[in-house]
C-alpha positions as CSV (number, residue, x, y, z in Angstrom):
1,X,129.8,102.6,41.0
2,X,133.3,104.2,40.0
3,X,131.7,106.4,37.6
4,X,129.5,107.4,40.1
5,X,131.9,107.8,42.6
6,X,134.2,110.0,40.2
7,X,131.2,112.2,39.6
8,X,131.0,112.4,43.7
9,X,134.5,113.8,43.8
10,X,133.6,116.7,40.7
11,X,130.6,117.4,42.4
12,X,132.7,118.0,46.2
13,X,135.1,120.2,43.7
14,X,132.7,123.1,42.4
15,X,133.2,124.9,45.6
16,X,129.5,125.3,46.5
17,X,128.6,124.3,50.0
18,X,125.4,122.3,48.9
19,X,126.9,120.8,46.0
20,X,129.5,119.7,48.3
21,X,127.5,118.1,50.6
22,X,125.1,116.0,48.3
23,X,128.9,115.0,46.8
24,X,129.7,113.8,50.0
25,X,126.6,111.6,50.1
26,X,127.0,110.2,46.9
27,X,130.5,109.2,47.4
28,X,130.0,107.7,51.0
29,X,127.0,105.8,49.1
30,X,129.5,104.6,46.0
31,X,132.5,103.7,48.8
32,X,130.1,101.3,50.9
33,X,128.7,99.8,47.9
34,X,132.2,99.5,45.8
35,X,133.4,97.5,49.2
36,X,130.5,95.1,49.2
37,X,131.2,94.5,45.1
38,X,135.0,94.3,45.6
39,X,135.0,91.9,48.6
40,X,131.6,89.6,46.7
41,X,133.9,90.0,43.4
42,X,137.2,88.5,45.0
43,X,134.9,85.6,46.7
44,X,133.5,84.7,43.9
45,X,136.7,84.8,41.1
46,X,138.4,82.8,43.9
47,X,139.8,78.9,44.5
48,X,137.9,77.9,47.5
49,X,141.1,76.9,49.7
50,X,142.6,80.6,48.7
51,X,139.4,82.7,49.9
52,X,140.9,83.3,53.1
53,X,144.2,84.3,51.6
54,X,142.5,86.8,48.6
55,X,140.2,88.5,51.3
56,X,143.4,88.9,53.5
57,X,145.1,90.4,50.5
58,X,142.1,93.2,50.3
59,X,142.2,93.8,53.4
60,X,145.5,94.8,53.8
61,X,145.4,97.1,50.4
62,X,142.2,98.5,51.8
63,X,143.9,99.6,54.9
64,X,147.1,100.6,53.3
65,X,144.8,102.5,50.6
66,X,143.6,104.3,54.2
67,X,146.8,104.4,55.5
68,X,149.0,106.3,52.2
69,X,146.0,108.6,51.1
70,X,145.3,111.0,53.5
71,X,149.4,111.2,53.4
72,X,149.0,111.8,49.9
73,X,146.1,114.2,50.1
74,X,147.3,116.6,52.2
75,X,150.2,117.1,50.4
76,X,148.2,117.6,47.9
77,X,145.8,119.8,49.7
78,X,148.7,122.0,50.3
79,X,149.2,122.5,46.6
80,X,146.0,123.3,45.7
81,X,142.6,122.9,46.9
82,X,141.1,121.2,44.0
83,X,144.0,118.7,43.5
84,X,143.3,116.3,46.6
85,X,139.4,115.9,44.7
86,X,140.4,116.0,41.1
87,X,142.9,113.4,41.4
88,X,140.6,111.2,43.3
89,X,138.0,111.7,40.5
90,X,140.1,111.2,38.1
91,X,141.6,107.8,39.5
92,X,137.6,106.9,40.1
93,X,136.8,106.9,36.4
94,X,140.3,105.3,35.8
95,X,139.4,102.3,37.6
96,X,135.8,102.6,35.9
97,X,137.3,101.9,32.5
98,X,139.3,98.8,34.2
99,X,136.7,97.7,35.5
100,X,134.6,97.8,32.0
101,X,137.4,96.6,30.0
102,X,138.3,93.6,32.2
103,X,134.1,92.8,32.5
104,X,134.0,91.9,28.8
105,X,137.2,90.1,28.8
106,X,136.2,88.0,31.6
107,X,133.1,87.2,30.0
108,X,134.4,86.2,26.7
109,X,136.8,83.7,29.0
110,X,133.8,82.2,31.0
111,X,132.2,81.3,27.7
112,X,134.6,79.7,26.4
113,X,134.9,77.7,29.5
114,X,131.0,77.1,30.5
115,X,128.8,75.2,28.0
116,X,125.9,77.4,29.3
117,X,125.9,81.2,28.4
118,X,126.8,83.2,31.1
119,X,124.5,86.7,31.8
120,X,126.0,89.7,33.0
């Protein structure tokens, strides 16, 4: 959903109304779906007496994320246009290739500890 959502933010860059809009819905799609995954992921990776604790920690990134980046954007915005959208695309695929990286390596660790194969 990162890539997807870092296509989203190319697509809202091309400076073509339409394109811009089907953009928007893409990415509004990707950010209520990469909220969902996030907040089932941390659930899931957690100890059972620390749920409460990792789901407070997202919380409060999420809403300092909301907080800091229309801060940042419009700085940005002021800049240049294209910045506040290329950035965010940018930092989408980023956290794509994190998210890949650190899928295998997780993996390879829950092999070594399960008997069973795990399927991803």
């Amino acid at each position: 959903m990162f890539f997807i959502a870092g296509i989203s933010f190319l697509l809202m860059d091309t400076g073509i109304f339409f394109i811009f809009l089907i953009g928007m819905i893409i990415s509004a799609f990707a950010q209520s779906l990469i909220r969902v995954i996030t907040t089932s992921q941390v659930v899931g990776e957690s100890e059972p007496i620390m749920k409460g604790e990792a789901l407070g920690i997202l919380a409060s990134l999420s809403f300092a994320g909301m907080a800091i980046g229309p801060l940042i954007s419009g700085a940005t915005f002021e800049a240049h246009h294209n910045i506040p959208f290329l950035s965010s695309a940018f930092l989408m695929f980023s956290g794509f290739l994190v998210t890949f990286i650190n899928r295998r390596r997780l993996a390879k660790l829950k092999m070594e500890e399960s008997p069973t194969p795990v399927v991803y």
